[in-house]
PDB file with SEQRES, HELIX, SHEET and CRYST1 records, atoms N, CA, C and O in Angstrom:
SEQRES   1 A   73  UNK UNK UNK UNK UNK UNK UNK UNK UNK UNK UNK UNK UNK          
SEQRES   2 A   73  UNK UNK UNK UNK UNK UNK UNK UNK UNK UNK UNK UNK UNK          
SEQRES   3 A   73  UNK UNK UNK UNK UNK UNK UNK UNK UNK UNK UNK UNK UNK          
SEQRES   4 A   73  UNK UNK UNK UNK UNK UNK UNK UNK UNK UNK UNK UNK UNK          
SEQRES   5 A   73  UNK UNK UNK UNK UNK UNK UNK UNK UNK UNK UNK UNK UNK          
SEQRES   6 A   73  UNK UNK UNK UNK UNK UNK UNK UNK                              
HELIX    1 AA1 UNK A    4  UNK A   11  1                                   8    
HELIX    2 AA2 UNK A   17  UNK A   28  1                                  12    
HELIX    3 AA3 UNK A   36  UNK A   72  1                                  37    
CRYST1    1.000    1.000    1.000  90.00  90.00  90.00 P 1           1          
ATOM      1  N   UNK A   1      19.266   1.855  32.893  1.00  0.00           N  
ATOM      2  CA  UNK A   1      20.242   1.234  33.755  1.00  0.00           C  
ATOM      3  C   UNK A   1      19.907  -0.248  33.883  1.00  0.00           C  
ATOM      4  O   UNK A   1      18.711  -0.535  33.914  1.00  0.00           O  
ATOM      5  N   UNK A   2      21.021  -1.457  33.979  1.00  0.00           N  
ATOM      6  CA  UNK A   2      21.016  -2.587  33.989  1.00  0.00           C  
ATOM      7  C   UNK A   2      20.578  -3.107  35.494  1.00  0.00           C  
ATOM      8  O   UNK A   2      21.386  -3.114  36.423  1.00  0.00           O  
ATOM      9  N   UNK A   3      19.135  -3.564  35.637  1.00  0.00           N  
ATOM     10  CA  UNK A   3      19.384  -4.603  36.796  1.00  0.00           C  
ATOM     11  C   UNK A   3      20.595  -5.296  37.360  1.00  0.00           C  
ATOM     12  O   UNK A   3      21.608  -5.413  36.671  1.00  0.00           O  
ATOM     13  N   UNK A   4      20.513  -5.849  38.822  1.00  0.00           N  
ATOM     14  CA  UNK A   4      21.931  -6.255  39.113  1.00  0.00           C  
ATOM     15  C   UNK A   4      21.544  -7.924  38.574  1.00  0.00           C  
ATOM     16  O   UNK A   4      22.471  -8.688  38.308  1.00  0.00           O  
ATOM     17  N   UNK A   5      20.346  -8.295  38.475  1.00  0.00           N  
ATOM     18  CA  UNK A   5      19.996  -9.990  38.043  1.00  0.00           C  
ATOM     19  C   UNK A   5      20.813 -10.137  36.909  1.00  0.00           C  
ATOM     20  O   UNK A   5      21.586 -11.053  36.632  1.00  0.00           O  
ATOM     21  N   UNK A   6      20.342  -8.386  35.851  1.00  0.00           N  
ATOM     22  CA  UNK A   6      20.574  -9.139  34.508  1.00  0.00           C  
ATOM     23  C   UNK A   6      21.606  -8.860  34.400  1.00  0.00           C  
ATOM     24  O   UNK A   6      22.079  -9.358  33.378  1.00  0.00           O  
ATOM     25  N   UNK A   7      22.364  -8.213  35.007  1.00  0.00           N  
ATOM     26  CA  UNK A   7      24.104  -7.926  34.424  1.00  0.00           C  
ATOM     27  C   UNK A   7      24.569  -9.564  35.191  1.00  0.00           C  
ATOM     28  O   UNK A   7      25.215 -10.356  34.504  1.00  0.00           O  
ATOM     29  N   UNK A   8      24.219  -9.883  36.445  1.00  0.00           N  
ATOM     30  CA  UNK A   8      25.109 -11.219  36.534  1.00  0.00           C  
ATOM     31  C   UNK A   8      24.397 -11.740  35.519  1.00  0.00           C  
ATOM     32  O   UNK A   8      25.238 -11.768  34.620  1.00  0.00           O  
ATOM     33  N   UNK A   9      23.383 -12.178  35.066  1.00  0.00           N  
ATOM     34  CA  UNK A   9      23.116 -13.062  33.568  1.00  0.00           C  
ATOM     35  C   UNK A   9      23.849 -12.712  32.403  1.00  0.00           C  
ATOM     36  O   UNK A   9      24.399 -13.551  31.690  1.00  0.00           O  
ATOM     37  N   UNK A  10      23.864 -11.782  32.246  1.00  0.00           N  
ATOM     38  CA  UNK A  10      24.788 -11.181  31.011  1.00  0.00           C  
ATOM     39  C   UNK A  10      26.381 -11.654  31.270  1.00  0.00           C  
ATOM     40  O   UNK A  10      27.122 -11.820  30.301  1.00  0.00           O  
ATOM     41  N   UNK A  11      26.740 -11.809  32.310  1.00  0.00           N  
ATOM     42  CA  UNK A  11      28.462 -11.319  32.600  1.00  0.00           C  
ATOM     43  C   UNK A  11      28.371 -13.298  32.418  1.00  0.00           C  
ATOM     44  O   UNK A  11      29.500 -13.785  32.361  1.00  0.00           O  
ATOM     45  N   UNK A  12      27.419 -14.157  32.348  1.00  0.00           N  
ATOM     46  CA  UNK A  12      27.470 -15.685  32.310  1.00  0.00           C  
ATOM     47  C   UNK A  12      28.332 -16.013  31.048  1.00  0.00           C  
ATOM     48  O   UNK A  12      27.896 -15.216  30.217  1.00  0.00           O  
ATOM     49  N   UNK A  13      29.076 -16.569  30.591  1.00  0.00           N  
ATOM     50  CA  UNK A  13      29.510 -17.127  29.229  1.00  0.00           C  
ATOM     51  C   UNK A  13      28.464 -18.779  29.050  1.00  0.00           C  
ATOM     52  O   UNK A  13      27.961 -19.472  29.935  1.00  0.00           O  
ATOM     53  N   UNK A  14      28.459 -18.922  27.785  1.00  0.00           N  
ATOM     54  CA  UNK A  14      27.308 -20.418  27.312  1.00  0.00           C  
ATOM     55  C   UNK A  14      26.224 -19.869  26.983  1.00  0.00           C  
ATOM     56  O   UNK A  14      25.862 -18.692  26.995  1.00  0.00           O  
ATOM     57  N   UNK A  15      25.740 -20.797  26.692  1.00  0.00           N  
ATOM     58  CA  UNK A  15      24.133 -21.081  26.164  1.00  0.00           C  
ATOM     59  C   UNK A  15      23.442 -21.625  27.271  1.00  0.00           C  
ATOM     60  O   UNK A  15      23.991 -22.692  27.547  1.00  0.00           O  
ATOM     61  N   UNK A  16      22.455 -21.388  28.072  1.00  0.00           N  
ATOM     62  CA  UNK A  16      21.889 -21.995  28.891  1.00  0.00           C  
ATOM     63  C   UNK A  16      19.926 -22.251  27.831  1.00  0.00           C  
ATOM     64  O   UNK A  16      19.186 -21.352  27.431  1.00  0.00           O  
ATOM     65  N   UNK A  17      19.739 -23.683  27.729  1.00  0.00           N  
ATOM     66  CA  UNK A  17      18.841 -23.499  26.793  1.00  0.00           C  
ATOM     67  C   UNK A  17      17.241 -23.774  27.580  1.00  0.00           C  
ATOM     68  O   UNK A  17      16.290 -23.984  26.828  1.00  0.00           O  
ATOM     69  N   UNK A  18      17.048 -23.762  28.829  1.00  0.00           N  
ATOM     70  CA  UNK A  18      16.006 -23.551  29.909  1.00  0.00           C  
ATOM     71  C   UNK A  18      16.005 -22.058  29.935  1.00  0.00           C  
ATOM     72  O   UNK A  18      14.960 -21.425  30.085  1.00  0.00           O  
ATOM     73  N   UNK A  19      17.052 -21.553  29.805  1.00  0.00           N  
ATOM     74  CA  UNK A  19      16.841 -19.869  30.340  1.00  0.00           C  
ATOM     75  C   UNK A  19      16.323 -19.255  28.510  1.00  0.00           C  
ATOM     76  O   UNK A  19      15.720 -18.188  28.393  1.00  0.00           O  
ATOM     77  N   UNK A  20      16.549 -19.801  27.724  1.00  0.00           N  
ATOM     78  CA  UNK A  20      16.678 -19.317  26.365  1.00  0.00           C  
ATOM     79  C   UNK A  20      14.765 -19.047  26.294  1.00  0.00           C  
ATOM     80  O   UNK A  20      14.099 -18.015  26.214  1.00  0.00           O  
ATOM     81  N   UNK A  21      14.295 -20.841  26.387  1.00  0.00           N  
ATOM     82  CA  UNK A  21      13.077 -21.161  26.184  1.00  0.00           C  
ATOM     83  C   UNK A  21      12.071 -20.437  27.337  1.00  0.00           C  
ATOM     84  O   UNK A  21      10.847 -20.465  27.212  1.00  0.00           O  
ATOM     85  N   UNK A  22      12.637 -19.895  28.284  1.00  0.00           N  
ATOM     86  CA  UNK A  22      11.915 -19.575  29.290  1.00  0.00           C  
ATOM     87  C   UNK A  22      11.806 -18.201  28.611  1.00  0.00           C  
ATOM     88  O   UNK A  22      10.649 -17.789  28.519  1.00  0.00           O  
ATOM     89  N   UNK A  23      12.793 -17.384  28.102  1.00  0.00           N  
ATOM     90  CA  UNK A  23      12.428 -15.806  27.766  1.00  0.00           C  
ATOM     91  C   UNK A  23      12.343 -15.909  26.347  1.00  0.00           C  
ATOM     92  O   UNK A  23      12.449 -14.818  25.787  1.00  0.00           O  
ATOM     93  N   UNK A  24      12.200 -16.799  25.668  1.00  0.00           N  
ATOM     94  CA  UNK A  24      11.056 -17.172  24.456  1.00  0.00           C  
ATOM     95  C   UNK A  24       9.624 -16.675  24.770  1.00  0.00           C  
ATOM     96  O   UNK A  24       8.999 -15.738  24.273  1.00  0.00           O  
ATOM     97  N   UNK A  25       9.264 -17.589  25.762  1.00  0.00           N  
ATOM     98  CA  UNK A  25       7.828 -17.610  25.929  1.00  0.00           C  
ATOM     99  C   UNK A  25       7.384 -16.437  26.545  1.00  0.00           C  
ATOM    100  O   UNK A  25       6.307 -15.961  26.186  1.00  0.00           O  
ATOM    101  N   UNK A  26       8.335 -15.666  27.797  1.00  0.00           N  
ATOM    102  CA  UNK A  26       8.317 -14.261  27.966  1.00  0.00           C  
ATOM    103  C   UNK A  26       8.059 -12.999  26.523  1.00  0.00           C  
ATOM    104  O   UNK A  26       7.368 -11.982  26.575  1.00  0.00           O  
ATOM    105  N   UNK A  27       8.708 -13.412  25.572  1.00  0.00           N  
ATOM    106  CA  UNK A  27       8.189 -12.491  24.547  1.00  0.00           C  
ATOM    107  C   UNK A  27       7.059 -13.205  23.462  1.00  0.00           C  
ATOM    108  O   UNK A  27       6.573 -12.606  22.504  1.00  0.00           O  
ATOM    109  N   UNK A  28       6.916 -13.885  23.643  1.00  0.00           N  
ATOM    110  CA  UNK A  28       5.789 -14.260  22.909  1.00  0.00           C  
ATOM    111  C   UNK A  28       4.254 -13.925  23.263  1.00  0.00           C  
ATOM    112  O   UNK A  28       3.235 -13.628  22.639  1.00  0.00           O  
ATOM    113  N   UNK A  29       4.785 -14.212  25.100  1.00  0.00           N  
ATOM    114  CA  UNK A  29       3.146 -13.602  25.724  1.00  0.00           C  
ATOM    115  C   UNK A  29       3.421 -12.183  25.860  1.00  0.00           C  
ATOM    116  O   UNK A  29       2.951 -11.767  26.920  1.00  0.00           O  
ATOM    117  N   UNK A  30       4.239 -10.931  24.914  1.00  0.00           N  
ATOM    118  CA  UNK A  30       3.865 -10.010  24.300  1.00  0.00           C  
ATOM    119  C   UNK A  30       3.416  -9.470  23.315  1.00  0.00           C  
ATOM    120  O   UNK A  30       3.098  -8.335  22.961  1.00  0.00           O  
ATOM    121  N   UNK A  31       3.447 -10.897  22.751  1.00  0.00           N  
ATOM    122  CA  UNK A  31       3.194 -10.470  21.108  1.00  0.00           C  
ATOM    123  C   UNK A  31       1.625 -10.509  21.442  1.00  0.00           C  
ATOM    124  O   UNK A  31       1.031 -11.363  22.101  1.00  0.00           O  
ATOM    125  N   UNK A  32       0.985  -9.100  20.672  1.00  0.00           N  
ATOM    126  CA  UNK A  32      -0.335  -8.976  19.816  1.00  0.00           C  
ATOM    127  C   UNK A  32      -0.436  -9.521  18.477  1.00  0.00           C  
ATOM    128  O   UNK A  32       0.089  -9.159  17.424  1.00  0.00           O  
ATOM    129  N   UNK A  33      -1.511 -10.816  18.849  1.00  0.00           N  
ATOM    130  CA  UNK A  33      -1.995 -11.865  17.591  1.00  0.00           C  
ATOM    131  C   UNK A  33      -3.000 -11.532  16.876  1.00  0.00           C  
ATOM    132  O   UNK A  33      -4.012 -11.251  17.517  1.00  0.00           O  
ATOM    133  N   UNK A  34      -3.082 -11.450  15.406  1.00  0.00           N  
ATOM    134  CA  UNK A  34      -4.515 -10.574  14.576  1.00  0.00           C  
ATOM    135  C   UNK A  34      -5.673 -11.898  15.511  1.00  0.00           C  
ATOM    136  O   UNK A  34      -5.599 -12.909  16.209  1.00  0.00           O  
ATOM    137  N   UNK A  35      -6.516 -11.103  14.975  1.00  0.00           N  
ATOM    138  CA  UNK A  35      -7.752 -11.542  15.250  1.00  0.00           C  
ATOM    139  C   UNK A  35      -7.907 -12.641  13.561  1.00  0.00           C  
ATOM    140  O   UNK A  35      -7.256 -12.461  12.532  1.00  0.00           O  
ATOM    141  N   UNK A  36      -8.992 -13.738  13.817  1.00  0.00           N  
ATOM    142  CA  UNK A  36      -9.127 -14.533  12.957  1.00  0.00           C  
ATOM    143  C   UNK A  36      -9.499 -13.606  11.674  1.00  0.00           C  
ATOM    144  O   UNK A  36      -8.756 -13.770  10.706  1.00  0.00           O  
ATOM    145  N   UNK A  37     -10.456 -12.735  11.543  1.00  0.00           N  
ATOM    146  CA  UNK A  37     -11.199 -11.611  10.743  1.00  0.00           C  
ATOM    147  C   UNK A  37      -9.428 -11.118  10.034  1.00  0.00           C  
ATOM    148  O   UNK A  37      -8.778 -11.194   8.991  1.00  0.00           O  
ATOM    149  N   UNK A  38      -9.343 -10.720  11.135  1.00  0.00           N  
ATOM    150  CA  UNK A  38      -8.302  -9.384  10.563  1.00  0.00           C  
ATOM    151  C   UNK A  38      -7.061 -10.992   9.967  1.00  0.00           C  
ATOM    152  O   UNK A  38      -6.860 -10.821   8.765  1.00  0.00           O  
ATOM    153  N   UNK A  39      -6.763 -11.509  10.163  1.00  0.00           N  
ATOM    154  CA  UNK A  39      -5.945 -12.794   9.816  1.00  0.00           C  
ATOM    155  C   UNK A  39      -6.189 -12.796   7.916  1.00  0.00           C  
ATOM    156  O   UNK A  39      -5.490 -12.557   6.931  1.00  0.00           O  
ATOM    157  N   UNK A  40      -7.872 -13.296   8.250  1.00  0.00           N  
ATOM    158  CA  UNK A  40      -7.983 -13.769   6.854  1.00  0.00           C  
ATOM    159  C   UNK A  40      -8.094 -12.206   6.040  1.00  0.00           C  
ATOM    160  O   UNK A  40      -7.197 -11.953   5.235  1.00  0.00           O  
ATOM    161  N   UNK A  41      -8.949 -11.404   6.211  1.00  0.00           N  
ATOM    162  CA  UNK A  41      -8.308 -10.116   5.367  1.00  0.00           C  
ATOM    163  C   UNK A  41      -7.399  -9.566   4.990  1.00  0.00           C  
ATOM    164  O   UNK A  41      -7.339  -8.839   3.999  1.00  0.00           O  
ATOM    165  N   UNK A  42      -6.294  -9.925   5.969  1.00  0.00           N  
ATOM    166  CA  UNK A  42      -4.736  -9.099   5.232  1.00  0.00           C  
ATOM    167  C   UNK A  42      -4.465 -10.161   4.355  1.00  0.00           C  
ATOM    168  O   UNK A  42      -4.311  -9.654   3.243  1.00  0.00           O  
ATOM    169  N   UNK A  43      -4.317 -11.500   4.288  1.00  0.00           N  
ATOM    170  CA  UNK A  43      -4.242 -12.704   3.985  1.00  0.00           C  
ATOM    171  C   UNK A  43      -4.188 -12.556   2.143  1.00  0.00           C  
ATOM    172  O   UNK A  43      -3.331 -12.678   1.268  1.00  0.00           O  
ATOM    173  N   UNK A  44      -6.189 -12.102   2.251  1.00  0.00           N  
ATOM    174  CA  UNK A  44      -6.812 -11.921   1.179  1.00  0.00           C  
ATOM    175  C   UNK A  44      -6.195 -10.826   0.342  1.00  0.00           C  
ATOM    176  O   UNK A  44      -6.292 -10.801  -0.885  1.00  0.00           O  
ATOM    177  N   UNK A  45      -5.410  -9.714   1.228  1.00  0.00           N  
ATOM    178  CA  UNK A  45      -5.256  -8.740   0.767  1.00  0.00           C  
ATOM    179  C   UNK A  45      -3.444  -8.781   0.087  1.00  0.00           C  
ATOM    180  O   UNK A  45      -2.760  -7.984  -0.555  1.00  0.00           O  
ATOM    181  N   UNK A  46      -3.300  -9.697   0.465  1.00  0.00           N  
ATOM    182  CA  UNK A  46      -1.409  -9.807   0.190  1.00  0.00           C  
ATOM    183  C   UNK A  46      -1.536 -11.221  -1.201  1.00  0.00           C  
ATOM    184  O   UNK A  46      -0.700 -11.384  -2.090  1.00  0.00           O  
ATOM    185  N   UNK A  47      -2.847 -12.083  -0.991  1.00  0.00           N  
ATOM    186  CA  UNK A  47      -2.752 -13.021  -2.197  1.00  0.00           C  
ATOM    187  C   UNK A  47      -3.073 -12.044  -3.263  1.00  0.00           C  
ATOM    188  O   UNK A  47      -2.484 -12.155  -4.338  1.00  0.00           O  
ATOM    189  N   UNK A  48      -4.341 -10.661  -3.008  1.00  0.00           N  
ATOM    190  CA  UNK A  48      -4.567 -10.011  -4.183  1.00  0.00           C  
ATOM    191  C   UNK A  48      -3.719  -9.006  -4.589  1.00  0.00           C  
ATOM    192  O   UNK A  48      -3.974  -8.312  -5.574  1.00  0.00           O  
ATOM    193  N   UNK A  49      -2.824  -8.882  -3.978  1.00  0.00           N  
ATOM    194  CA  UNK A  49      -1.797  -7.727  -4.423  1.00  0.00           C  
ATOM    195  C   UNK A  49      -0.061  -8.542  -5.210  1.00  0.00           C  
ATOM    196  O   UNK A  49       0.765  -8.070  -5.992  1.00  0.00           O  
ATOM    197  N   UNK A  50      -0.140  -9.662  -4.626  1.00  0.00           N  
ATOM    198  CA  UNK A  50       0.813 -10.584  -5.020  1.00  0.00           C  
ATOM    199  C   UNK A  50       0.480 -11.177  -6.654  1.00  0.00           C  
ATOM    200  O   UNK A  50       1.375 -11.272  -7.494  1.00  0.00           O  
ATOM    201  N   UNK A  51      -1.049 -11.569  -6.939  1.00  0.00           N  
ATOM    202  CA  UNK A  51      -1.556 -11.743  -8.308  1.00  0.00           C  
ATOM    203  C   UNK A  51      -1.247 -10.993  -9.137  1.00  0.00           C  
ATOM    204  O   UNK A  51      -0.781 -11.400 -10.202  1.00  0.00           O  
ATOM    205  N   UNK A  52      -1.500  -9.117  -8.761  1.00  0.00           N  
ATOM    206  CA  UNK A  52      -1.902  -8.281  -9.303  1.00  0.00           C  
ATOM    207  C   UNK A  52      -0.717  -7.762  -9.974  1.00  0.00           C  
ATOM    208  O   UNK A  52      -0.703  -7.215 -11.077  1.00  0.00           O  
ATOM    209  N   UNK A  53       0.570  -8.048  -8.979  1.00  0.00           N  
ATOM    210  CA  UNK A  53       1.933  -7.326  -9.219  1.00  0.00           C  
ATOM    211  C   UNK A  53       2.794  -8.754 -10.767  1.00  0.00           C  
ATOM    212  O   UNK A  53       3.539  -8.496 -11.712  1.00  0.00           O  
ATOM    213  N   UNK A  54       2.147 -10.210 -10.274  1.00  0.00           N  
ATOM    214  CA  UNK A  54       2.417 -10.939 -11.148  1.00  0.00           C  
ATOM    215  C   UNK A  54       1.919 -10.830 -12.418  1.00  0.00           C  
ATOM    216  O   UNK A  54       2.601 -10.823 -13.443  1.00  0.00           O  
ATOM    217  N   UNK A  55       0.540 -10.730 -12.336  1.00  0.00           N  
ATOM    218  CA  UNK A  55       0.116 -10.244 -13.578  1.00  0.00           C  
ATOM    219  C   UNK A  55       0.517  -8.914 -14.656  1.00  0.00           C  
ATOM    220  O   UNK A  55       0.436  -8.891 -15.884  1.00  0.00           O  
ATOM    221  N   UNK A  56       0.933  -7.936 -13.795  1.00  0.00           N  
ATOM    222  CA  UNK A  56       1.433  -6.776 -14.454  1.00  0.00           C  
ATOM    223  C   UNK A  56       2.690  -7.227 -15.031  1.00  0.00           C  
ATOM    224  O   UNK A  56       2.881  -6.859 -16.190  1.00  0.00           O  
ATOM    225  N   UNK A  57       3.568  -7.922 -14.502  1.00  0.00           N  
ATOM    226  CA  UNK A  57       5.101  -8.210 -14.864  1.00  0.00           C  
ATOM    227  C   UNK A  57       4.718  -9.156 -16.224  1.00  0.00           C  
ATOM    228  O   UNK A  57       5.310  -9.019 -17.294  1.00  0.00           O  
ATOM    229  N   UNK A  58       3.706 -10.068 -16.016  1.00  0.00           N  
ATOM    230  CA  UNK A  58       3.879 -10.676 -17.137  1.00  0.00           C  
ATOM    231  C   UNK A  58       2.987 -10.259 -18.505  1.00  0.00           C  
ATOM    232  O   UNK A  58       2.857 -10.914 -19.539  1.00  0.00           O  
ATOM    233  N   UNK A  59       2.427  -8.970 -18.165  1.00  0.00           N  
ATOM    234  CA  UNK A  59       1.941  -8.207 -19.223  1.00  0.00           C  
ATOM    235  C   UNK A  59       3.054  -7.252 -20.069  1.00  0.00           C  
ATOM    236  O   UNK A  59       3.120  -6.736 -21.184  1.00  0.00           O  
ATOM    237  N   UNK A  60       3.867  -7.335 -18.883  1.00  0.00           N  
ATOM    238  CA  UNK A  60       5.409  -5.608 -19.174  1.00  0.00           C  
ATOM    239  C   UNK A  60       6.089  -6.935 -20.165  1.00  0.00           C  
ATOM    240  O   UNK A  60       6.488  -6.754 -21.316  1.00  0.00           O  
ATOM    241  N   UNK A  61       6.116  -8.187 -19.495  1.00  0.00           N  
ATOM    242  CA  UNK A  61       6.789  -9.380 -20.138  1.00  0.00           C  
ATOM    243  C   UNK A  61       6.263  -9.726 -21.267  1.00  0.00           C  
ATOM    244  O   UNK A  61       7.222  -9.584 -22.025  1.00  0.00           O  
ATOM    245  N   UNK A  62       5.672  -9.969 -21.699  1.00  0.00           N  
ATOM    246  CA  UNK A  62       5.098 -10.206 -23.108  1.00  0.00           C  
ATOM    247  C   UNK A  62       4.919  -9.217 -23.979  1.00  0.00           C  
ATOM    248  O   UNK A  62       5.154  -9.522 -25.148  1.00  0.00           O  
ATOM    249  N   UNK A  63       4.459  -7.755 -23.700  1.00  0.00           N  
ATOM    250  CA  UNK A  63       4.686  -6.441 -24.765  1.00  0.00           C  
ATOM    251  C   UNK A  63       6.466  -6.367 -25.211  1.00  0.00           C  
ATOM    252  O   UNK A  63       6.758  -6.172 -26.391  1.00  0.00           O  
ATOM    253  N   UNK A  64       7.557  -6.542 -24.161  1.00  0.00           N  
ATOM    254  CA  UNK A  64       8.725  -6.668 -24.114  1.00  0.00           C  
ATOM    255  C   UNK A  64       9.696  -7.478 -25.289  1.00  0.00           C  
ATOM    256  O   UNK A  64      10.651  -7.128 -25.982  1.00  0.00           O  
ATOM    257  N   UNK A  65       8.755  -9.017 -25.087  1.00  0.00           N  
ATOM    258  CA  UNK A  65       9.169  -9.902 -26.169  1.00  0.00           C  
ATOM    259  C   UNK A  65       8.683  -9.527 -27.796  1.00  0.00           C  
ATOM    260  O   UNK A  65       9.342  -9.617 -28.831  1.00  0.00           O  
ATOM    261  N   UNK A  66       6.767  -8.916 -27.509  1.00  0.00           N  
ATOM    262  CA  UNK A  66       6.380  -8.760 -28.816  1.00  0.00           C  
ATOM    263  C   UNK A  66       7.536  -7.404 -29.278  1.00  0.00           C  
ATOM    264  O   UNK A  66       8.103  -7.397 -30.371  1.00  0.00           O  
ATOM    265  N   UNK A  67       7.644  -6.799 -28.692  1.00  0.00           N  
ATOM    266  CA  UNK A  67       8.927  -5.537 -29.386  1.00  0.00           C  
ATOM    267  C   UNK A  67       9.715  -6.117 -29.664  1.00  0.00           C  
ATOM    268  O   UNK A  67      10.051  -6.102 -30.848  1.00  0.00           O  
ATOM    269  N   UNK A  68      10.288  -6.780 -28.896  1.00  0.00           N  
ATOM    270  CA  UNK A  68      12.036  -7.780 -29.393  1.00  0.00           C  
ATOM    271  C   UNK A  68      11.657  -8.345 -30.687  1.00  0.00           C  
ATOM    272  O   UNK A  68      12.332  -8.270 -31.713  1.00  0.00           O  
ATOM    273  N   UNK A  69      10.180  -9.088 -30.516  1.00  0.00           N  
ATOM    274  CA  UNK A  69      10.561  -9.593 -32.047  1.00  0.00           C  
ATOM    275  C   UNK A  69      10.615  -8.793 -33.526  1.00  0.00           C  
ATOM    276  O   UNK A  69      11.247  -9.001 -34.562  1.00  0.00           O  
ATOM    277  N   UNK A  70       9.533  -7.661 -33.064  1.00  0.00           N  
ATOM    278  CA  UNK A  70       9.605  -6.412 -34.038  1.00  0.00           C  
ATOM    279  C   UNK A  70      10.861  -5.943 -34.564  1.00  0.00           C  
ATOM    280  O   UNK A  70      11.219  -5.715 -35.719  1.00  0.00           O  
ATOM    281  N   UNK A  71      11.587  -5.827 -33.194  1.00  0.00           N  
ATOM    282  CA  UNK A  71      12.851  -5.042 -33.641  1.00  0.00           C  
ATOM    283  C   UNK A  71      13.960  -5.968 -34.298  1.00  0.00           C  
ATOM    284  O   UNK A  71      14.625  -5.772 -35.315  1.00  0.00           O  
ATOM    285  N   UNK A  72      13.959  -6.934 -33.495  1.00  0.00           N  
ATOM    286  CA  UNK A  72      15.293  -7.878 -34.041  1.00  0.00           C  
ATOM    287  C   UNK A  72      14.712  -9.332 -34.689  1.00  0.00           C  
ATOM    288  O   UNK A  72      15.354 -10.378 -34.795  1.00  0.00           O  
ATOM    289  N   UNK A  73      13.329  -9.093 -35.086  1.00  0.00           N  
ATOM    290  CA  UNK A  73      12.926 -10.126 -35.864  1.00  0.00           C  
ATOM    291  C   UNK A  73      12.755 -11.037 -36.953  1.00  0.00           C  
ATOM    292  O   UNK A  73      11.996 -12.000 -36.839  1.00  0.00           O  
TER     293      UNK A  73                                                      
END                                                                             
C-alpha cells in the first residue's frame, strides 16, 4: 500500500531536480560496494575471461580462413 507522502509526490506533474538528487543518494547509501580485494579479483577475472573468449574467436578465425582458402583457393 502507497504512503499518503508518496501518492501526493506521485500525483505532482514535473521534474523536481532537488527531490531527484536527494533519492539518488537515498539509493546509493543502499548500494553494497565490493571490497578493494574482491574489486581487483573479479576485475582480474573478467580481463581473463574476456582474453580467453578473444583468443578462441581468433583461433575459430583463422582455421576458418585456412579452410576457405583450401576450399575456394
Amino acid at each position: 500500500m502507497v504512503k499518503k507522502d508518496e501518492a501526493v509526490a506521485e500525483a505532482k506533474p514535473g521534474f523536481n531536480a532537488v527531490n531527484f538528487f536527494k533519492e539518488t543518494r537515498e539509493e546509493l547509501d543502499k548500494v553494497v560496494w565490493p571490497s578493494r580485494q574482491q574489486l581487483i579479483s573479479e576485475s582480474v577475472a573478467v580481463v581473463l575471461m574476456v582474453t580467453l573468449s578473444a583468443s578462441l574467436i581468433y583461433v575459430v578465425d583463422k582455421l576458418f580462413i585456412a579452410l576457405a582458402v583450401k576450399v575456394f583457393g
